[in-house]
N, C-alpha and C positions, 0 to 999 in steps of 0.2 A: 200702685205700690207693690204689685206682685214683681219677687225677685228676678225670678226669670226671662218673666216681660219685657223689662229692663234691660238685663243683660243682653238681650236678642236686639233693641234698641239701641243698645248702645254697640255691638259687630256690628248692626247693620249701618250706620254712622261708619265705624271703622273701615269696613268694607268700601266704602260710598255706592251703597246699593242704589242711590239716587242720583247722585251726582259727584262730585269728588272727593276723597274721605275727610271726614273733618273728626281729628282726633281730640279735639275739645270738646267739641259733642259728646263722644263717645263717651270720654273721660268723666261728664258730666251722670251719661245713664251707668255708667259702670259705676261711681259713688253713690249713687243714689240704689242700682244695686246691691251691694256690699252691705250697705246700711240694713237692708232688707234680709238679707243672713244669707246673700249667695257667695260662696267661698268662688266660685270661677270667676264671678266681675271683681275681688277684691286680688286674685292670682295678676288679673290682665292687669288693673293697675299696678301693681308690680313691675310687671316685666314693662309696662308704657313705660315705667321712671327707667329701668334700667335699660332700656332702648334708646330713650332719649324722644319719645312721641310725647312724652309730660315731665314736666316740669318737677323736681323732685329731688331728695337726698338719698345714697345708700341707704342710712335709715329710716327715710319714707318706704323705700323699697320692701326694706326687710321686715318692715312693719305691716304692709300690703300684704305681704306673704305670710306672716305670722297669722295674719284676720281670714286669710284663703285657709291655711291649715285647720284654725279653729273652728272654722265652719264646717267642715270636714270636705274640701277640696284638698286633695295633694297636689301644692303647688311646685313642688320640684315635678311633676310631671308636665307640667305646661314648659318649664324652664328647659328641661330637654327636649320638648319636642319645637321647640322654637331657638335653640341652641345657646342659651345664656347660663353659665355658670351661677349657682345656687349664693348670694354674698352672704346668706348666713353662714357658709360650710364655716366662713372664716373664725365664726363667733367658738369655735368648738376648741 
């Protein structure tokens, strides 16, 4: 149940550090992450929806992202350095 741990479970799934990446796995230790109060597994699922690696709505997305911020991740920092346009800008 440690967040961290999780998160590291779930890149290492994304990566396919074992074998070939299986992004429902990931998906899987990243919520289970987030849940645990890590704002970077709750960032990734974000950008997964708005990538198209998971299944998801804008406003799943920007909800992802809201639960990154709250946790004190800055998720526009992932969104730049992974090149995807921030969809809350729009809300403003």
């Amino acid at each position: 149940g440690h967040g961290r741990a999780l998160y590291n479970l779930g890149a290492a799934y994304a990566r396919g550090d074992h074998g070939a990446p299986d992004m429902a796995e990931a998906a899987a230790y990243y919520r289970r992450a987030a849940a645990a109060g890590n704002g970077r597994a709750a960032a990734m699922l974000g950008v997964m929806v708005l990538s198209g690696d998971l299944a998801g709505t804008a406003a799943d997305a920007r909800r992802w992202l809201d639960d990154a911020d709250a946790a004190g991740f800055a998720a526009w920092e992932l969104l730049a350095a992974v090149g995807l346009d921030d969809p809350r800008a729009d809300d403003d």
